[in-house]
C-alpha atoms as an extended CHARMM CRD file, in Angstrom:
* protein
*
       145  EXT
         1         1  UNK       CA             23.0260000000       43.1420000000       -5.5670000000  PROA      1               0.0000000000
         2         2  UNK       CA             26.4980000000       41.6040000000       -5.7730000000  PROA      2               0.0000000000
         3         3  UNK       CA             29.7210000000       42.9140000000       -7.1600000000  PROA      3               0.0000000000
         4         4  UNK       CA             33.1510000000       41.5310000000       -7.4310000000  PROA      4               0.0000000000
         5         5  UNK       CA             36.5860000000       42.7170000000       -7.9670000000  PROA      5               0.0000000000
         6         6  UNK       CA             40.0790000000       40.5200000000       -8.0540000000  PROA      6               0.0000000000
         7         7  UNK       CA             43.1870000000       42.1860000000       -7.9690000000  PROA      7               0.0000000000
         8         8  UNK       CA             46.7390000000       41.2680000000       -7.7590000000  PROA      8               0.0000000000
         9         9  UNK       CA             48.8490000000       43.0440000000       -4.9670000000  PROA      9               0.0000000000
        10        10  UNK       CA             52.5340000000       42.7850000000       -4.7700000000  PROA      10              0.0000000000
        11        11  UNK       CA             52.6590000000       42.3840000000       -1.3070000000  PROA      11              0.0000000000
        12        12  UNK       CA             52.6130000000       39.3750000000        1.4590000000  PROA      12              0.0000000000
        13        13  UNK       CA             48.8770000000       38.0770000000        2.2710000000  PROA      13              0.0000000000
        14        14  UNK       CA             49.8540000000       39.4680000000        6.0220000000  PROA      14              0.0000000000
        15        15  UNK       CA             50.1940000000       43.0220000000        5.0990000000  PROA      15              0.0000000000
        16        16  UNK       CA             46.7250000000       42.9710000000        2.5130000000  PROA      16              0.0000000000
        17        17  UNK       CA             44.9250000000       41.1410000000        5.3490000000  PROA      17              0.0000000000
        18        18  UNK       CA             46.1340000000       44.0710000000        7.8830000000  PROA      18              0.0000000000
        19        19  UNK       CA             44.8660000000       46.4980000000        5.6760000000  PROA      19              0.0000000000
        20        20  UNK       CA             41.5700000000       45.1830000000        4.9300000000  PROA      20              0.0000000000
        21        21  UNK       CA             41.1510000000       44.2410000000        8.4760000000  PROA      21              0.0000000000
        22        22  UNK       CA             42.0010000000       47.8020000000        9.6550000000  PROA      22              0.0000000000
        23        23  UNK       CA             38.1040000000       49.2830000000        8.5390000000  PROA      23              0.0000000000
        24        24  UNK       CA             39.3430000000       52.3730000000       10.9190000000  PROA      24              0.0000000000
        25        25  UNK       CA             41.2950000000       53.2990000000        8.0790000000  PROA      25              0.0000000000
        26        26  UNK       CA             38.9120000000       52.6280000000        5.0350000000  PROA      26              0.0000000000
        27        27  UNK       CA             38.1040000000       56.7780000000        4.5930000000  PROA      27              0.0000000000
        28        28  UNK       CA             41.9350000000       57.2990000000        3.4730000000  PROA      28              0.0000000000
        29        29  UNK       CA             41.7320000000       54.8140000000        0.4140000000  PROA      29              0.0000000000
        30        30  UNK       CA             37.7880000000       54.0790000000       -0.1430000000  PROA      30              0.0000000000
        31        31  UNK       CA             36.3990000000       57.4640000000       -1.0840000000  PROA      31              0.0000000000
        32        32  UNK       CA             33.0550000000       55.9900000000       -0.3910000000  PROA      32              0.0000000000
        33        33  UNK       CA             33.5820000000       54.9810000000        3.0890000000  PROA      33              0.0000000000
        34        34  UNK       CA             33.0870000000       58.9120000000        4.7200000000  PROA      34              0.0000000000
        35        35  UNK       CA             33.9310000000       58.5000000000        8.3120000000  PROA      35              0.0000000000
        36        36  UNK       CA             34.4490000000       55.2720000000       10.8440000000  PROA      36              0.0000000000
        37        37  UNK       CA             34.2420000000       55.2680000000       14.3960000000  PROA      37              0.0000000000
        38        38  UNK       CA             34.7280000000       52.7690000000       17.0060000000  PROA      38              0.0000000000
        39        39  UNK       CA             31.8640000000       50.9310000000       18.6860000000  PROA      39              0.0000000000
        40        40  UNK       CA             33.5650000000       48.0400000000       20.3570000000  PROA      40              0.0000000000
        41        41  UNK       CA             36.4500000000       45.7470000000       19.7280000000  PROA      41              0.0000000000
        42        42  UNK       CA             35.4850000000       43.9820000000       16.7510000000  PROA      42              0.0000000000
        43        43  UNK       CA             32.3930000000       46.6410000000       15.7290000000  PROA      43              0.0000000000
        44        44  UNK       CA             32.9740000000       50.0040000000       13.5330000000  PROA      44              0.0000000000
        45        45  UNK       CA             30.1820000000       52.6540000000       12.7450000000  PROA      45              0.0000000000
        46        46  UNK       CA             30.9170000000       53.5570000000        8.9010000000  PROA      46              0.0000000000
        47        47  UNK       CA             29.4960000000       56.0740000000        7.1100000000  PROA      47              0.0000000000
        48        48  UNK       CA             28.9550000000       55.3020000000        3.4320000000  PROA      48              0.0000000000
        49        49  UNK       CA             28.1400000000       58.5380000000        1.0630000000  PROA      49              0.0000000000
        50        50  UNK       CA             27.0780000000       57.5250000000       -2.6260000000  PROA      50              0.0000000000
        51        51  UNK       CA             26.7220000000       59.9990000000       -5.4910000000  PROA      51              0.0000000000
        52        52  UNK       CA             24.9270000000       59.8400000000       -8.5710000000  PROA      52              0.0000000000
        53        53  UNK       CA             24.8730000000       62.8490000000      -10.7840000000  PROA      53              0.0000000000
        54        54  UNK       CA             23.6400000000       66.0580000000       -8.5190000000  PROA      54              0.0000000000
        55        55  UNK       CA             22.2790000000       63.5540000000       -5.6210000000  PROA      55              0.0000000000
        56        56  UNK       CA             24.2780000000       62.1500000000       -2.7850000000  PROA      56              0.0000000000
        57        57  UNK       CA             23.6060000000       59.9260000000       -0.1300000000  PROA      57              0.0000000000
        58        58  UNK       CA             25.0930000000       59.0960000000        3.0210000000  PROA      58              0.0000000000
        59        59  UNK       CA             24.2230000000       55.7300000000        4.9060000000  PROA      59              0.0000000000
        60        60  UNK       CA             25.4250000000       55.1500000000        8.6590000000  PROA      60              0.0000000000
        61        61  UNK       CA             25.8710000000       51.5450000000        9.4520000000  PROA      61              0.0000000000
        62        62  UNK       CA             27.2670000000       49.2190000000       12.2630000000  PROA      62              0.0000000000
        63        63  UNK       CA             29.8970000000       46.8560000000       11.0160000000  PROA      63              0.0000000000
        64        64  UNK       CA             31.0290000000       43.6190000000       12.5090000000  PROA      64              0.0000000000
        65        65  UNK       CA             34.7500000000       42.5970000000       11.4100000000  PROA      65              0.0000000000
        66        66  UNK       CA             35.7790000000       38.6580000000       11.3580000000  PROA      66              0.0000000000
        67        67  UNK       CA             39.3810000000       37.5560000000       10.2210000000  PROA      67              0.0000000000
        68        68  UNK       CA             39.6630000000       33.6250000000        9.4650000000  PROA      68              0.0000000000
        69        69  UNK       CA             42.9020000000       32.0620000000        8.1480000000  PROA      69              0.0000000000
        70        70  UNK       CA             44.0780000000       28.3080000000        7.4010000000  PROA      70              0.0000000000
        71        71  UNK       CA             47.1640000000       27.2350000000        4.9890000000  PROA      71              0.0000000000
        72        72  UNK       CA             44.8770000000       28.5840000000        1.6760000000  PROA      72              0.0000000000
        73        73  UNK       CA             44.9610000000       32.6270000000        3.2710000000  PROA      73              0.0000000000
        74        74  UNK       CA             43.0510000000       34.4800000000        4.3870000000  PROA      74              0.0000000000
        75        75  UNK       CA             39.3160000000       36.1490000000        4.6340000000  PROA      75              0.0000000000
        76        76  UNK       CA             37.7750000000       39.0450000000        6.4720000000  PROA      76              0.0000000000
        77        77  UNK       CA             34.2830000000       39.8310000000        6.3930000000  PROA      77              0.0000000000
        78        78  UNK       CA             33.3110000000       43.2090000000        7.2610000000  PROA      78              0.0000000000
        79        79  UNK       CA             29.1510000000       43.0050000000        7.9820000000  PROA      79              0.0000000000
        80        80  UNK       CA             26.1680000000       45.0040000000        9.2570000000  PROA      80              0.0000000000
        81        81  UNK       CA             25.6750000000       44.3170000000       12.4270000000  PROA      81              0.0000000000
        82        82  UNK       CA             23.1910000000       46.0900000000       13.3280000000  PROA      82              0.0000000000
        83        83  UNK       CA             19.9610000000       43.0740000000       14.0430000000  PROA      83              0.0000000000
        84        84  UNK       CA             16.4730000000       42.1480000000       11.4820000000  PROA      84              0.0000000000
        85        85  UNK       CA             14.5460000000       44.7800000000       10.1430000000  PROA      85              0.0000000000
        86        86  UNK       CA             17.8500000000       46.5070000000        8.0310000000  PROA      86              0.0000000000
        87        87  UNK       CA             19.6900000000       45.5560000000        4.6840000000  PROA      87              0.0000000000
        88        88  UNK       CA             22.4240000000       43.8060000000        4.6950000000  PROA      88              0.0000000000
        89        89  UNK       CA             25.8840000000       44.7310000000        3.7740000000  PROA      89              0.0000000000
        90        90  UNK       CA             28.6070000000       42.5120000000        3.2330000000  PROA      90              0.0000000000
        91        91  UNK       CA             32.4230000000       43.0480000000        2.1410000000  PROA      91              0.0000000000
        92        92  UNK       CA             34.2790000000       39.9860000000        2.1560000000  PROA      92              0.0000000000
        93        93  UNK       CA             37.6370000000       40.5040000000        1.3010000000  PROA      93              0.0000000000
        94        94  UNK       CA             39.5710000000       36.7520000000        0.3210000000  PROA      94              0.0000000000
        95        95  UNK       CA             43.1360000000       37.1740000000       -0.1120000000  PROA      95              0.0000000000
        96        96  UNK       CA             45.1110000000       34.0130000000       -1.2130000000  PROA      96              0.0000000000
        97        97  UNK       CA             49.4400000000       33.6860000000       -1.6910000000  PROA      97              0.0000000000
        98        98  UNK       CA             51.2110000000       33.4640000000       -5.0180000000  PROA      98              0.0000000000
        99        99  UNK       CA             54.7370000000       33.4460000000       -5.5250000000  PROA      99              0.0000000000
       100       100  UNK       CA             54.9950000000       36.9800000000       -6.2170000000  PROA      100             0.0000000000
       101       101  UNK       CA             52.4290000000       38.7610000000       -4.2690000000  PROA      101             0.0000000000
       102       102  UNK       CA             48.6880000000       38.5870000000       -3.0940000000  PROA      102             0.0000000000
       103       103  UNK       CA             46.0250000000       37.5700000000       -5.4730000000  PROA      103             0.0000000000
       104       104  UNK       CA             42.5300000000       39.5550000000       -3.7440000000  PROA      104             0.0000000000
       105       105  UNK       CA             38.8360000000       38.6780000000       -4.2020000000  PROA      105             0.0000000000
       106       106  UNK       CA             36.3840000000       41.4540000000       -2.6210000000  PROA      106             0.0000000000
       107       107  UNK       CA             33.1570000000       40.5160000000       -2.8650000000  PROA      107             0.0000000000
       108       108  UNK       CA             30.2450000000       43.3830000000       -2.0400000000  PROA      108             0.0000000000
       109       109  UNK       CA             26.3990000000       42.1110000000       -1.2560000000  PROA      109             0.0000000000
       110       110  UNK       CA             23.5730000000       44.3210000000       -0.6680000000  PROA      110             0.0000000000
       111       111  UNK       CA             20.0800000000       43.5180000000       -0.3590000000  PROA      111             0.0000000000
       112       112  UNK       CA             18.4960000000       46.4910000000        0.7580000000  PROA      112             0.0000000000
       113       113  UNK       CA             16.8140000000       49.6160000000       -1.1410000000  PROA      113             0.0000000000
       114       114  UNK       CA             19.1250000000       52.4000000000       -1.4360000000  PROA      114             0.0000000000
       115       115  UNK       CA             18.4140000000       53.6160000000       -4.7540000000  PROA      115             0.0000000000
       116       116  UNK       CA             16.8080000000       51.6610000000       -7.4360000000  PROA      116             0.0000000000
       117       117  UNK       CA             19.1630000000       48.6060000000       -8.7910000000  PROA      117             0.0000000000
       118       118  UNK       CA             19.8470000000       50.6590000000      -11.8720000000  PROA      118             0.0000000000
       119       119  UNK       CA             21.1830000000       53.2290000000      -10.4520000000  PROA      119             0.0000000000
       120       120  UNK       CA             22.6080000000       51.5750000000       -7.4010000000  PROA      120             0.0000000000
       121       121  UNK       CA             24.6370000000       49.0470000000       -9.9820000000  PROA      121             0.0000000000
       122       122  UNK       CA             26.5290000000       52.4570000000      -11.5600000000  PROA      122             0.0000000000
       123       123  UNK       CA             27.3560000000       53.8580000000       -8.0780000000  PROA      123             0.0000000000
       124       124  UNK       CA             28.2430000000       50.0340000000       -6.5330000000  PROA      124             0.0000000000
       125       125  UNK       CA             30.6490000000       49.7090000000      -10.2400000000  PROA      125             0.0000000000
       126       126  UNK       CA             32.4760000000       53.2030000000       -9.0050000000  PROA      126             0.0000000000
       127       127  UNK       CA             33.1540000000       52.3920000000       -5.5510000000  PROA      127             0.0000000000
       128       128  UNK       CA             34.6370000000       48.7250000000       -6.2010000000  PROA      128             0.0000000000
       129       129  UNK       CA             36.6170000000       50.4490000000       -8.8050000000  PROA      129             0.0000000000
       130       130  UNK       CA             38.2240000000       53.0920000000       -6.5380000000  PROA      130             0.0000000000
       131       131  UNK       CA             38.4540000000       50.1420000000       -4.0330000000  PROA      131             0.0000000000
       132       132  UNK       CA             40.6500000000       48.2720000000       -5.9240000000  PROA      132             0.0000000000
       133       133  UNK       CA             43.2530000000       51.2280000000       -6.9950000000  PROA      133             0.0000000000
       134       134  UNK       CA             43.3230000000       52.4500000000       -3.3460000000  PROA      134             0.0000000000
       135       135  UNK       CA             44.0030000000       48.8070000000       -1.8180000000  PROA      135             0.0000000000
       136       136  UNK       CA             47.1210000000       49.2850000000       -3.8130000000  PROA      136             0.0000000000
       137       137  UNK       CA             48.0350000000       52.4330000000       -2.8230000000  PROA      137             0.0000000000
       138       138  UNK       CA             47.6570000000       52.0240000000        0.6900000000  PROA      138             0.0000000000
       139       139  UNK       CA             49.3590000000       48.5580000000        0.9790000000  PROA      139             0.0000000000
       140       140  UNK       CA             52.5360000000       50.0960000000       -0.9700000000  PROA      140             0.0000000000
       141       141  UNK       CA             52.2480000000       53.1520000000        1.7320000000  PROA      141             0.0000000000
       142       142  UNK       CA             52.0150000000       51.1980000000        4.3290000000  PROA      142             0.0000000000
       143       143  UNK       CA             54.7890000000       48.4920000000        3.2330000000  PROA      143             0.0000000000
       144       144  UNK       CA             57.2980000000       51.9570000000        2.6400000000  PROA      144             0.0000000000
       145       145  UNK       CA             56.9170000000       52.5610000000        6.5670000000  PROA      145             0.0000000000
């Protein structure tokens, strides 16, 4: 299951990249994105929570962060890292320059089974919603520092 979002942000591709890189911080703008803690240098444990009418779900994964530039932008990939046998999850976050801001691709993959791809779609649909209003609120909080 795939879903996309683009969104403009009126900020450098520097500043978007650090706060897409910075997965530590996802909980205070990605409501679905519970709790991270630190495994290693480049790994986070996340805790994803889901909710879907009375029923909620919580998912604990092991994330692997990349960050890749050239003259184009930018990408980070935030995936499981976590070795066969589990579902993948990939964020990949592509942030290119315009002349007046940063123009963002986030890109979310699962393959797994953590509800049925009905439901899952509805609850995916929210959470790259409130992903794409809370990249923009914490890149203008962070820019006001």
């Amino acid at each position: 299951m795939q879903r996309q979002i683009q969104q403009f942000v009126a900020a450098s591709v520097d500043m978007v990249t650090d706060v897409v890189a910075d997965v530590a911080m996802y909980p205070s703008w990605i409501t679905a994105v519970a709790e991270t803690t630190a495994v290693d240098d480049d790994r986070t444990a996340v805790v994803i929570s889901g909710r879907l009418g009375p029923f909620t779900r919580s998912k604990r994964l092991v994330m692997r962060t990349t960050v890749a530039s050239n003259d184009s932008g930018c990408t980070v990939t935030v995936c499981r890292d976590e070795g066969p046998g589990h579902g993948s999850w990939t964020l990949s976050w592509r942030m290119t320059p315009d002349s007046e801001g940063t123009n963002v691709l986030a890109t979310l993959e699962y393959d797994g089974r953590w509800w049925i791809p009905e439901q899952l779609g509805r609850v995916l649909d929210a959470v790259v919603d409130d992903a794409r209003n809370g990249l923009i609120s914490e890149v203008a909080r962070r820019d006001a520092r």
